[in-house]
C-alpha positions as CSV (number, residue, x, y, z in Angstrom):
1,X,192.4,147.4,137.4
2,X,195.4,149.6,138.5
3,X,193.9,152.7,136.2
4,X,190.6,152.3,137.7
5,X,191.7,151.5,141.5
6,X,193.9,154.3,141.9
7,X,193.3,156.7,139.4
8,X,191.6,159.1,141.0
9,X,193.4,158.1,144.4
10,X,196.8,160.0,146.5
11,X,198.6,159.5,149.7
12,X,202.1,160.8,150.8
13,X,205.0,159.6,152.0
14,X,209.0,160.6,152.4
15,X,211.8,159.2,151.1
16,X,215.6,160.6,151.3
17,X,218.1,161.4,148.8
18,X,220.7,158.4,150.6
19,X,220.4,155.9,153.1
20,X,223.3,154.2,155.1
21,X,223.2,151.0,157.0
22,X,225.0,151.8,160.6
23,X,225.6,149.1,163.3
24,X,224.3,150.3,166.8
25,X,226.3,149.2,170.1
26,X,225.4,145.9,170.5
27,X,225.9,145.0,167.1
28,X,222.5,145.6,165.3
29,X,222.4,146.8,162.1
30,X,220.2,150.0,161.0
31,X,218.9,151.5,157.8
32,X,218.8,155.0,158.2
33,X,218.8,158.6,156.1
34,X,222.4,159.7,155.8
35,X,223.4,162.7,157.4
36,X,223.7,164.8,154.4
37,X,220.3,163.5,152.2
38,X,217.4,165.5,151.5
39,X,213.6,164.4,152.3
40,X,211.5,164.5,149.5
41,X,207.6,163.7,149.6
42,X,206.2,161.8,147.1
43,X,202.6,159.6,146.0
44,X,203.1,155.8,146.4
45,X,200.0,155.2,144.4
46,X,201.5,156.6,141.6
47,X,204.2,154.1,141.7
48,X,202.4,151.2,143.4
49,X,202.9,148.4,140.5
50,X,206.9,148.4,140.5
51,X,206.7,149.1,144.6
52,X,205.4,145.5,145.1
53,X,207.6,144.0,141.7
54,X,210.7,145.2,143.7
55,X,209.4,144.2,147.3
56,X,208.7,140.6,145.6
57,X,212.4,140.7,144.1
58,X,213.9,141.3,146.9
59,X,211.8,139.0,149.3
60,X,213.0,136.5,146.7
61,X,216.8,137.0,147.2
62,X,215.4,136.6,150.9
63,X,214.3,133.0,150.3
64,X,216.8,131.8,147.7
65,X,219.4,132.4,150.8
66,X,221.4,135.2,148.9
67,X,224.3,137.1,150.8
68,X,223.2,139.9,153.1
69,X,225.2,142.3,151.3
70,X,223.7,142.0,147.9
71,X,220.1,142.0,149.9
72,X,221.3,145.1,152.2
73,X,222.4,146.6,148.7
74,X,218.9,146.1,146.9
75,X,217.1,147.5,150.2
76,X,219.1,150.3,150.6
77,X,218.2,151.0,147.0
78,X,214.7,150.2,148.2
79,X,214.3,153.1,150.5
80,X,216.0,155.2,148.3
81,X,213.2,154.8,145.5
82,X,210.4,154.3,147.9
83,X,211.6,155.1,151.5
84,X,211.5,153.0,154.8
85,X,208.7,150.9,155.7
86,X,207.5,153.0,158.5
87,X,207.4,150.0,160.8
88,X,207.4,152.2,163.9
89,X,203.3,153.0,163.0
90,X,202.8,149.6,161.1
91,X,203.5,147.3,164.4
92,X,201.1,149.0,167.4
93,X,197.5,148.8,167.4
94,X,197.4,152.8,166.8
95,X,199.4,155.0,165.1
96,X,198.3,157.6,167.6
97,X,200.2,155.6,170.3
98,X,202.1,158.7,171.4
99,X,198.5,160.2,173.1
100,X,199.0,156.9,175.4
101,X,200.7,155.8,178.2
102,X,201.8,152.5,176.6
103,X,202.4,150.9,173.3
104,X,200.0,148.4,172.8
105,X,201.2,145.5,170.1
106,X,199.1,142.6,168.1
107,X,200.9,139.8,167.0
108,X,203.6,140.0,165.1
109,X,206.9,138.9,163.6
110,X,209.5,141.1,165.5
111,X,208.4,142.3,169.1
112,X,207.2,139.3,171.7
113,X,205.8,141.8,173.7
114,X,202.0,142.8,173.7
115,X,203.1,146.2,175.5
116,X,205.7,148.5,176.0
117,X,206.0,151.6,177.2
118,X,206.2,154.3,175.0
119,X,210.1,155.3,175.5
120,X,211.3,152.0,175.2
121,X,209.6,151.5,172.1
122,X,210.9,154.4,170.6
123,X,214.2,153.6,171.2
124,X,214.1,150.5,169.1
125,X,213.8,153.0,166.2
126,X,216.2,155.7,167.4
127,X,219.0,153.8,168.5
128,X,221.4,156.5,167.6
129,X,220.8,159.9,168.1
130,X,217.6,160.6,170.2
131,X,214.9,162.7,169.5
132,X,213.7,165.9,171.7
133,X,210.5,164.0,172.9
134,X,209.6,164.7,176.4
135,X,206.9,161.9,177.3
136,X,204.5,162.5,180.7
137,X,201.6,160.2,181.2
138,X,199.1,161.0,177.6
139,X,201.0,164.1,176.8
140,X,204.0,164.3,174.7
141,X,206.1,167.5,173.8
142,X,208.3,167.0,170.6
143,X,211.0,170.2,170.3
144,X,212.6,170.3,166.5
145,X,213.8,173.8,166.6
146,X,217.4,173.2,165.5
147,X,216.5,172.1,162.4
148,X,215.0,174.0,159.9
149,X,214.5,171.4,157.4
150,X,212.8,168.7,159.9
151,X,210.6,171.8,161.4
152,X,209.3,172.5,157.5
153,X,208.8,168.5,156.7
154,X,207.0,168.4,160.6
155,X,204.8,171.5,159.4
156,X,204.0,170.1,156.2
157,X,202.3,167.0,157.5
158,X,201.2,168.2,160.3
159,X,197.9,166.2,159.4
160,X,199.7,163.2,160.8
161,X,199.8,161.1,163.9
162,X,202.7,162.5,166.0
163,X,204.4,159.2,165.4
164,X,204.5,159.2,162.0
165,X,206.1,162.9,161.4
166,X,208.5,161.4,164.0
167,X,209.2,158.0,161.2
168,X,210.2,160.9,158.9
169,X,213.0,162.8,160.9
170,X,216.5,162.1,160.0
171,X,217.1,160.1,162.8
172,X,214.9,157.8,162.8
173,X,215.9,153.9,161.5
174,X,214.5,150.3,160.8
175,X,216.6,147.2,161.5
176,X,217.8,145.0,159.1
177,X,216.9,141.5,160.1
178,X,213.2,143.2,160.7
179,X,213.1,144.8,156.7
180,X,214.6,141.5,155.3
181,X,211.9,139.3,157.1
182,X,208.9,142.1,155.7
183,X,210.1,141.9,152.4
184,X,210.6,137.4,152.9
185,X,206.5,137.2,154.2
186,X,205.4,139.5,150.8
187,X,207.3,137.2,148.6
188,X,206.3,133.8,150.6
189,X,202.7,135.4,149.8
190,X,202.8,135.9,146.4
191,X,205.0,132.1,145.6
192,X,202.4,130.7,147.8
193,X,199.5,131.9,145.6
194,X,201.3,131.2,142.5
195,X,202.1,127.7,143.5
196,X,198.4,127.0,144.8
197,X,197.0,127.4,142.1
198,X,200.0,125.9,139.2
199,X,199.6,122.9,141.5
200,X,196.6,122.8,142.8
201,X,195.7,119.4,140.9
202,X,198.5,117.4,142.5
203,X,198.3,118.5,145.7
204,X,197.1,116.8,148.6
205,X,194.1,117.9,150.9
206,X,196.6,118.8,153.8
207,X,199.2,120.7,151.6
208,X,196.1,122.7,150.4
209,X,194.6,123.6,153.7
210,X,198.2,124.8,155.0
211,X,198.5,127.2,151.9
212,X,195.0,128.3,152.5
213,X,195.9,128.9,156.5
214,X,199.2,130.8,155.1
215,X,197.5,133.0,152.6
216,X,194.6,133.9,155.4
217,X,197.2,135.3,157.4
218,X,198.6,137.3,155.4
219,X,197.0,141.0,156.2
220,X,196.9,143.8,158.8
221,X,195.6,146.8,159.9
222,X,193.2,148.0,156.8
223,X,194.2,151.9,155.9
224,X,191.5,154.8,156.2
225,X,190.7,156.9,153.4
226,X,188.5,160.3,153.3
227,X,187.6,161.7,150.2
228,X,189.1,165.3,148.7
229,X,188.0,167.8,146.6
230,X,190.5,168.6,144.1
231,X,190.4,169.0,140.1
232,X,187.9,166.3,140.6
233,X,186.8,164.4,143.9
234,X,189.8,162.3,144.9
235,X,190.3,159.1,147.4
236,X,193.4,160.5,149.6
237,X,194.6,157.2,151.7
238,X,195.8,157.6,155.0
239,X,198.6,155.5,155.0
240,X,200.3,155.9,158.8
241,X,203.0,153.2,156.7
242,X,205.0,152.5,153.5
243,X,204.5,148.9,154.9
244,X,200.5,149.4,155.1
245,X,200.4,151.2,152.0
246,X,202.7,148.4,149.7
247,X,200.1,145.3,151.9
248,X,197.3,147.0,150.1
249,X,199.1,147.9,146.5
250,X,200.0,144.0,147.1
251,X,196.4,142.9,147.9
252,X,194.9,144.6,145.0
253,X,197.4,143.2,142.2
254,X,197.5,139.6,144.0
255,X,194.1,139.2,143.2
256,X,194.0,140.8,139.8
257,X,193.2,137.9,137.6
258,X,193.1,140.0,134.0
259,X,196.7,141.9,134.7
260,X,198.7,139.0,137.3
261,X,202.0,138.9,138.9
262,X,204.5,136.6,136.7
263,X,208.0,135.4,137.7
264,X,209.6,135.6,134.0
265,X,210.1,132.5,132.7
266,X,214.2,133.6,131.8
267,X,215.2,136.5,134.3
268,X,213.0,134.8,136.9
269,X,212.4,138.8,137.9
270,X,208.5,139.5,139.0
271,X,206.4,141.5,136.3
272,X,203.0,142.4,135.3
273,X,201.6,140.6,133.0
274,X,200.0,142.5,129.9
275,X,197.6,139.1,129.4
276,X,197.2,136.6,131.6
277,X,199.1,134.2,129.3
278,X,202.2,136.1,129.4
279,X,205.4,134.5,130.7
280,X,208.1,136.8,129.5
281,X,208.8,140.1,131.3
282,X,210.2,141.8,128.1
283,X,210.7,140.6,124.4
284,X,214.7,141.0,124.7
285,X,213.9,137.8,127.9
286,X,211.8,136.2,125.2
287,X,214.6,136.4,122.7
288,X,216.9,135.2,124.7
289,X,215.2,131.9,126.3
290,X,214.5,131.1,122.8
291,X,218.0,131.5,122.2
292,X,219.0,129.7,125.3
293,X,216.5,127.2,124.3
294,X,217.6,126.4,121.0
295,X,221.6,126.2,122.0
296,X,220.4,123.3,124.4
297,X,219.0,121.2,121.5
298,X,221.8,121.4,119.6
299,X,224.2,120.4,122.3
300,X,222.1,117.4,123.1
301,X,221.9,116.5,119.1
């Protein structure tokens, strides 16, 4: 499936060299580019499989109540492999929201509001240093001058919605209880499909119906795509999100029946499975539940 759904498929994205977590004034913590990282721009797709393995992994530390600070360690790690999530284009109904007046937001898990305007919505994701955005009515003026590095990244995807060459600049940062909850939902997604269906013969009707209800709201805006013509005609996704791009990766290898997501059986970590018998991540985890396995025996003889 992966080979033949994104083979011939590309999108972009920027990650930094080092992220930091910093703690704003009143107390909320930030994951944001350090001040002396590099931006790099990379293909998701090309990566997609282990993007959603380690989102799951994490998500999982999430629900099995771990410390924040082994969870703040793995998303840090996170962004440094993949990037942030990109949250400030995921949430509104556009990422074109800069050519409006207002920010207009469905529902979601983090902001009550169904509108804001458009500098206080900012702000949630510069709550250190502040941007050179002048905002008047439907236009916006955006001055990055200082910075040669941030004027090159600006100029090189300058094929994007204002906002999300914004979600790129050094300053810009995602909140910690809002990354922890995204990365919770994806793994309460993919235990809620595995469960269904491992015990879907002794659950009751009503059990059923609320996994159905949870699994049909799992979703969001769908991505656009246009078509390119490079070595060969290529799918390019326009991805105005890590967070929209990994729901999709996500989608796709949920519902893969011939190449599933396993938990393995003895390091509990998530995996593709090869077949869709498979319960081990690796032979060395095979070796040693076996191991494991037979030591227990023993004992109890």
């Amino acid at each position: 499936m992966g080979k033949n759904l994104f083979g011939r498929t590309s999108s972009t994205w920027v990650r930094y060299s080092e992220y930091e977590w910093r703690e704003a004034e009143d107390g909320t913590l930030y994951l944001t580019p350090a001040k002396e990282s590099s931006p790099d721009i990379y293909d998701p797709l090309t990566e997609y499989q282990q993007i959603v393995l380690d989102a799951i992994d994490i998500g999982r530390m999430g629900m099995g109540k771990k410390p924040d600070v082994e969870i703040q360690s793995a998303i840090r790690q996170f962004a440094a492999k993949y990037g942030l999530f990109g949250l400030v284009t995921a949430l509104p109904t556009t990422p074109d929201f800069m050519e409006y007046e207002a920010v207009y937001l469905p529902k979601n898990h983090f902001i009550k509001e169904e509108t804001m305007s458009t500098q206080d919505y900012l702000n949630l994701f510069f709550p250190f240093e502040k941007l050179d955005v002048v905002k008047r009515g439907i236009e916006s003026m955006w001055n990055i001058e200082n910075d040669r590095i941030m004027m090159a990244l600006a100029m090189t995807m300058t094929d994007r919605p204002m906002a999300v060459n914004m979600s790129f600049q050094r300053e810009y940062a995602e909140r910690y209880d809002w990354m922890k909850q995204q990365f919770i939902d994806w793994a309460f997604t993919y235990v809620t499909s595995m469960l269904y269906y491992e015990d879907f013969d002794t659950m009751n009707q009503d059990t059923k119906q609320f996994m159905q209800q949870s699994m049909a709201a799992f979703g969001g805006n769908a991505p656009t795509y246009h078509i390119a013509l490079l070595d060969k005609p290529t799918i390019v996704w326009d991805f105005h999100s890590l967070l929209l791009g990994i729901q999709m990766m996500f989608s796709f290898m949920l519902t893969d029946s011939d190449k599933p997501i396993r938990l393995c059986k003895h390091c509990a970590k998530a995996f593709v499975a090869s077949r869709p018998s498979a319960v081990f991540c690796s032979p060395q985890c095979k070796n040693r539940y076996n191991v494991y396995k037979s030591r227990g025996k023993n004992k109890d003889k």
